[in-house]
C-alpha positions in Angstrom: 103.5 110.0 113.3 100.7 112.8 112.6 98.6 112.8 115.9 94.9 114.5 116.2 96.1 117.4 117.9 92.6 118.6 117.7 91.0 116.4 120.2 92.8 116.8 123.7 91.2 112.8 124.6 92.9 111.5 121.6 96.3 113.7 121.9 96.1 112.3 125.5 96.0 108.3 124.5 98.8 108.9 122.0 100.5 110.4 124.4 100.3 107.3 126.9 100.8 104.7 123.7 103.5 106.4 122.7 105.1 106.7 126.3 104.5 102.9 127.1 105.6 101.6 124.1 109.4 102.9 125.1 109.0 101.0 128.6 107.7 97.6 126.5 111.1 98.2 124.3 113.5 98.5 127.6 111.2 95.7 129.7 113.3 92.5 128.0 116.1 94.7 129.4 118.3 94.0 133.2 119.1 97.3 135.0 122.9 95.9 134.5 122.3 96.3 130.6 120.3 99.9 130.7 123.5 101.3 131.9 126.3 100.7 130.0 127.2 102.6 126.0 128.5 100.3 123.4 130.6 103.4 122.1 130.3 107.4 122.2 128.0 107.5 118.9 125.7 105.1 121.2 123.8 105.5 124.4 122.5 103.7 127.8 118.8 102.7 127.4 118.4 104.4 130.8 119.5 107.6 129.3 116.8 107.2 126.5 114.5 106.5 129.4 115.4 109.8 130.9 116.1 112.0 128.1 112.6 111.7 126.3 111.1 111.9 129.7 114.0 115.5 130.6 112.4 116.5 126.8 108.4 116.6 127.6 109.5 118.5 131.4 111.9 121.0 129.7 109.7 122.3 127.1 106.0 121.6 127.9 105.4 120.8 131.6 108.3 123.4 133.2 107.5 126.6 131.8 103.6 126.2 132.9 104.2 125.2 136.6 103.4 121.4 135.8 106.8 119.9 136.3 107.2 116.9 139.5 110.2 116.6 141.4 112.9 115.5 139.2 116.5 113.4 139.9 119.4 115.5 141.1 121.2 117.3 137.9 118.6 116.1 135.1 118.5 119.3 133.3 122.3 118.9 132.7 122.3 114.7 132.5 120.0 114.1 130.5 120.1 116.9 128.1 121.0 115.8 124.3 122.6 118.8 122.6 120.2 122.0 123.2 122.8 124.6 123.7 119.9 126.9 124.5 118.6 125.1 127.5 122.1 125.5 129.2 125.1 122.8 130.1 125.2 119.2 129.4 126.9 115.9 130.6 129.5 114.7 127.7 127.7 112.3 125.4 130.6 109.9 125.1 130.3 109.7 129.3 126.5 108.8 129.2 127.8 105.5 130.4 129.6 106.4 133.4 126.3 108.4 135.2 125.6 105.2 137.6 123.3 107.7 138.9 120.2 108.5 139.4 119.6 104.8 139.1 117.5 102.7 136.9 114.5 102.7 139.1 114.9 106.7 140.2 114.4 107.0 135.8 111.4 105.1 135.6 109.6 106.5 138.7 110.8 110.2 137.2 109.0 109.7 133.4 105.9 107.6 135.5 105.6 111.6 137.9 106.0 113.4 134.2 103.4 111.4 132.7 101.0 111.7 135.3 101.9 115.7 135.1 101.0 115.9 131.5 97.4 113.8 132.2 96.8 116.8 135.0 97.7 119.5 132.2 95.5 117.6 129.4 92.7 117.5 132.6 92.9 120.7 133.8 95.0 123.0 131.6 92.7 125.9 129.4 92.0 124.7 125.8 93.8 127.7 124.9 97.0 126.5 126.5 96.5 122.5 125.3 96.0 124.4 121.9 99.5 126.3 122.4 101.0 123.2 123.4 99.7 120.6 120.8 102.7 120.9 117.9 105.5 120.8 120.2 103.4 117.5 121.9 103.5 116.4 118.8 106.9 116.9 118.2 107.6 115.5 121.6 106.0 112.2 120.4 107.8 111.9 116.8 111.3 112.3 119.4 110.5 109.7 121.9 109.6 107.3 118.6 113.1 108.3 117.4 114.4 107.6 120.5 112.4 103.9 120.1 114.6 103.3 117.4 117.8 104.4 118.7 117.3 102.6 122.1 117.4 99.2 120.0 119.8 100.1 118.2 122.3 101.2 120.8 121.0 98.0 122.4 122.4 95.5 119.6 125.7 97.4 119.6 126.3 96.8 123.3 125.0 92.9 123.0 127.4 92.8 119.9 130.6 93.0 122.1 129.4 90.3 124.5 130.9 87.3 123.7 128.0 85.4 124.3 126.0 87.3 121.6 123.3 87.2 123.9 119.5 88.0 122.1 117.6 91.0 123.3 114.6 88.4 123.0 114.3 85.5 122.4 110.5 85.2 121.3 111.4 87.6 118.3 109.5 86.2 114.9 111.3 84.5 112.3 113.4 86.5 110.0 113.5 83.6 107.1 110.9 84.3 104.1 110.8 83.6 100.5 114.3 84.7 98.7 114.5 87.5 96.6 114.5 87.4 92.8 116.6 88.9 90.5 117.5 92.5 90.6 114.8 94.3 88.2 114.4 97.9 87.5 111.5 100.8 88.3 111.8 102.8 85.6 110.9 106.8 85.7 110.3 109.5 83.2 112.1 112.2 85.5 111.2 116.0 84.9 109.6 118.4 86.9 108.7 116.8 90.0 107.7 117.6 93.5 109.3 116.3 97.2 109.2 117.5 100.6 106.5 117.9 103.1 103.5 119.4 102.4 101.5 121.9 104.8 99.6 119.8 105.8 100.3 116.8 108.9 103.2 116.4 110.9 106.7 116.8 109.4 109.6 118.2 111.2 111.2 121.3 110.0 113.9 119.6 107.6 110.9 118.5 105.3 109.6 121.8 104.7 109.1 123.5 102.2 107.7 121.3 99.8 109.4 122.4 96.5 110.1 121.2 92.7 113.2 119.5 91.5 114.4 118.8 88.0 115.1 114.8 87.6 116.6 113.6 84.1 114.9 109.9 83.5 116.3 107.3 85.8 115.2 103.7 87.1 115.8 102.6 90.9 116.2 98.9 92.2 113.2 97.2 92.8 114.4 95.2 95.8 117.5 96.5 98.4 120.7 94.8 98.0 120.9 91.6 99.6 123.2 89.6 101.9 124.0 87.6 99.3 124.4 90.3 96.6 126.8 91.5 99.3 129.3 88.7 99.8 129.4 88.7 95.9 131.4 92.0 96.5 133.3 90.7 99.5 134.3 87.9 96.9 135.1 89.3 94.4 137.8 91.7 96.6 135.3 95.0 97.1 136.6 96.0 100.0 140.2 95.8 99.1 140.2 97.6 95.4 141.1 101.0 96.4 138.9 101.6 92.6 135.4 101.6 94.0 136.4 103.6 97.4 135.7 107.3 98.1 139.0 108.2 99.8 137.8 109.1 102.8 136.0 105.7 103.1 139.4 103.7 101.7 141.4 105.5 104.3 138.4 105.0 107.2 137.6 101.1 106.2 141.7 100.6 106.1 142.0 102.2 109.6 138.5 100.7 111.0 139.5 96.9 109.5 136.5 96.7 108.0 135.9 93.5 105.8 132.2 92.9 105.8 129.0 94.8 107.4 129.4 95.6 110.8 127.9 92.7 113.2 129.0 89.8 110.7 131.4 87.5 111.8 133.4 84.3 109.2 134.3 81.3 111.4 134.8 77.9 109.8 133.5 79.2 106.2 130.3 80.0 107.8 129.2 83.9 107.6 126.7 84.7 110.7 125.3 88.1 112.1 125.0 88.9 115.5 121.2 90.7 115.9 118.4 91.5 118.5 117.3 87.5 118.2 121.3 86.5 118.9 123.5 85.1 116.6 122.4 84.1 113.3 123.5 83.0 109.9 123.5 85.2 107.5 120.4 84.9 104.7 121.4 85.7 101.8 117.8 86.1 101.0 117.6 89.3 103.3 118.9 92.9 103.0 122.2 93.8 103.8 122.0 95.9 107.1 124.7 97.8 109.4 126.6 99.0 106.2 128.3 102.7 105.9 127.3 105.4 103.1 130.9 104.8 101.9 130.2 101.0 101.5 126.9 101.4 100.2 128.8 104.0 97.5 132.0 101.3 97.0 129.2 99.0 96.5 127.0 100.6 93.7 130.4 101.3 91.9 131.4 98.0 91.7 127.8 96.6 90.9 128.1 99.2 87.8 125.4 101.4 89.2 125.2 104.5 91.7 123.2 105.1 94.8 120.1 107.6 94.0 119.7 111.0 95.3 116.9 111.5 97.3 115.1 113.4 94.9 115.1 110.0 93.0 113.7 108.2 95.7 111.2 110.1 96.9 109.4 110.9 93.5 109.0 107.0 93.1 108.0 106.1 97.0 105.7 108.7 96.4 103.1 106.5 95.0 104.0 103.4 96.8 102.0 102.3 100.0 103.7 102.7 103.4 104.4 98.8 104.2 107.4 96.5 104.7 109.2 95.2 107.8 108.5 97.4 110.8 109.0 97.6 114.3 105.5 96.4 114.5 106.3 93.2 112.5 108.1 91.7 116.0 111.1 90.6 113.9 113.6 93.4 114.7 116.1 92.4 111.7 115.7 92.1 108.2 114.0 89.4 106.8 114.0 87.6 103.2 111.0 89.0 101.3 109.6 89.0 97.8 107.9 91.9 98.0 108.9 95.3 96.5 107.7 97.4 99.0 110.4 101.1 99.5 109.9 101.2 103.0 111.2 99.0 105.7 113.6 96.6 106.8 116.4 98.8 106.0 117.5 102.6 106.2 118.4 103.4 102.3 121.5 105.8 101.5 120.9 108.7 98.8 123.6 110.3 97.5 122.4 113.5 98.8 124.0 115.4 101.7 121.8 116.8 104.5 121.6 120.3 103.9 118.6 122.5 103.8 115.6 122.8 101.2 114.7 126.1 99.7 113.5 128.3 102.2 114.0 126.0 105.2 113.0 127.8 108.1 114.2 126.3 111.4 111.1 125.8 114.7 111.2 128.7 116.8 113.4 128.6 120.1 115.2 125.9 121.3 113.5 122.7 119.4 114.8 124.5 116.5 118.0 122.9 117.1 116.9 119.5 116.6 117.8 119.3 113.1 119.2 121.9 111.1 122.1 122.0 113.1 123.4 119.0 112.0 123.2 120.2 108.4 126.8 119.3 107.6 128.8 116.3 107.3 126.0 114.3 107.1 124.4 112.5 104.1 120.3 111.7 104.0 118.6 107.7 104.0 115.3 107.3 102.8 112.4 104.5 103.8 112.8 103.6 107.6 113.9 100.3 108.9 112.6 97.1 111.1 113.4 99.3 114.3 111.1 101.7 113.1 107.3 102.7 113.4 105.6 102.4 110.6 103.2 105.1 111.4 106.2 107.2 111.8 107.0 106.8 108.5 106.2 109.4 105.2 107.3 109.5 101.9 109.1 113.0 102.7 110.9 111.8 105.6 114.8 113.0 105.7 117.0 110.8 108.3 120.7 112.1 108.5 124.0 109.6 109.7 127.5 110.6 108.9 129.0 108.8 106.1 131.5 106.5 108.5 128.9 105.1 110.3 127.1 101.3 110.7 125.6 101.3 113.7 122.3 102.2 112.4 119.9 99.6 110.3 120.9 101.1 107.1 121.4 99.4 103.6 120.5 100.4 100.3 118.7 100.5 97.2 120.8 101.0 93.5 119.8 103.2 90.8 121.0 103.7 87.4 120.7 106.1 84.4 
């Protein structure tokens, strides 16, 4: 999300939006369910209370003199993976910190937020000034964090046997079905992506830079249930043909026969989502799927997935709307529209690896992304988890290939 970080009034109420939206997204939440993780890659929604609030004291409030009383250990706790800032709790133990309770977390970020009100209050414009990027970057993290919380939610709910719903109030997912697959056709050539000077972007988006496309065409709709269990059907996930071999060998030694989160009893195929159980639409995209599915996938549809390049130069042009986290549906959901954002996370065939001349933020927050720049492959568009106003055409999100716990589908292209 681009903030006003020219007005401290309006940095200050973004600030607090921003900040209380994360407690509305745990509140449907017991303490009992804020402290368990589903699986290492996951993590407690208390720790995603506490790191986002451990990120605002580290880096803004500490080093001018504006930092509260904070729980025992939180530097080391609830640190993610800054290697600058010092030592850190195991990620894959996140679950096991019973303590500082849920409570002691929530009173913590309620001291920090009333800290950074003081500085906005009190603080020289020329400090605010100093401050207002890495604010801002502090914001775009906590609405990453938004996203991850429910996500990290639904796996955890997933292993209940109950399939319990993280609410039950959540709007209906059912809409008009999709028509048939068509085509967006484009010219290619000599086009433009990445983040301009201009706005918020984080440092993986920069600099904005020209890339040679030959003429292509991308799907005008994401692939659907449906167009999914046509591929479980027809044997997709047991014809070695359309595998990468790292994803034959990990979907052999994983079990996996469908997306991640469906389940086949009786001849009935259901999902198990924030609103409970439900059957499967075929109507809506596919979610929860790997890069190496979504690959196996466009080989056996007769088509590929497109590079980000690809996608970009079409989304370009296209309006920012589609199933959000402000839609209050939370899954994906039927839709005849041919919007290239929402609902799902789309896989590129790019890798995550650094533009021309990408120049990482200075001091610690320049590990937040370019350190990852390996092993990872980029997804395009945003999801129903995600806010909309944190969305931009020259967004870059990064998961490694094996994984489905994200809301990630795709989009085909062809040509």
């Amino acid at each position: 999300m681009a903030f006003d970080t020219d007005d401290r009034e309006t940095l200050a109420l973004s600030l607090a939006r921003v900040r209380q939206r994360t407690l509305d997204l745990a509140a449907p939440l017991s303490a009992e369910d804020m402290q368990p993780q589903a699986m290492p890659d996951a993590s407690p929604t208390k720790w995603h209370l506490a790191h986002t609030t451990w990120f605002f004291d580290e880096f803004i409030l500490r080093p001018h003199g504006y930092a509260p009383e904070a729980p025992d250990n939180a530097r080391f706790l609830f640190n993610s993976y800054y290697e600058a800032v010092g030592e850190r709790h195991p990620r894959p133990d996140r679950g096991l910190v019973t303590r500082p309770g849920v409570q002691a977390v929530i009173d913590w970020r309620l001291r920090v937020d009333e800290a950074l009100a003081t500085l906005f209050a009190t603080a020289p414009s020329t400090l605010v000034d100093e401050l207002a990027p890495l604010l801002e970057l502090g914001l775009n993290h906590e609405e990453q964090h938004q996203e991850l919380l429910l996500m990290d939610i639904l796996s955890l709910f997933a292993l209940h046997p109950g399939a319990p719903a993280y609410r039950s109030d959540l709007k209906a997912a059912a809409g008009p079905a999709r028509g048939p697959l068509g085509w967006i056709p484009h010219d290619g050539g000599l086009v433009e992506i990445g983040a301009g000077e201009a706005g918020f972007a984080f440092d993986c988006e920069r600099p904005r830079q020209k890339v040679w496309l030959e003429p292509f065409s991308l799907g005008d709709r994401l692939v659907t249930c449906g167009d999914w269990l046509g591929f479980i059907e027809d044997g997709g996930y047991d014809t070695p043909a359309h595998w990468l071999s790292d994803g034959w060998d990990r979907a052999r030694a994983e079990g996996w026969r469908s997306p991640a989160y469906w389940e086949h009893d009786d001849g009935i195929w259901t999902r198990r989502t924030l609103a409970g159980r439900e059957a499967v639409d075929p109507g809506a995209p596919v979610c929860h799927v790997s890069f190496y599915e979504a690959d196996a996938y466009a080989r056996w549809a007769g088509a590929r997935l497109p590079t980000e390049g690809e996608w970009e130069a079409v989304a370009e042009a296209r309006p920012i709307a589609g199933n959000f986290l402000g839609s209050d549906i939370l899954r994906t959901a039927a839709s005849a529209g041919d919007q290239l954002y929402g609902d799902v996370w789309e896989w590129t065939a790019s890798a995550y690896s650094p533009y021309r001349g990408f120049a990482p933020a200075a001091g610690a927050v320049g590990e937040y992304n370019g350190k990852f720049m390996s092993g990872r492959q980029v997804l395009r568009g945003g999801a129903c988890v995600t806010p909309a106003a944190h969305m931009r055409a020259s967004y870059r999100n990064f998961f490694e290939p094996h994984q489905r716990w994200m809301f990630s589908g795709l989009r085909l292209a062809a040509a």
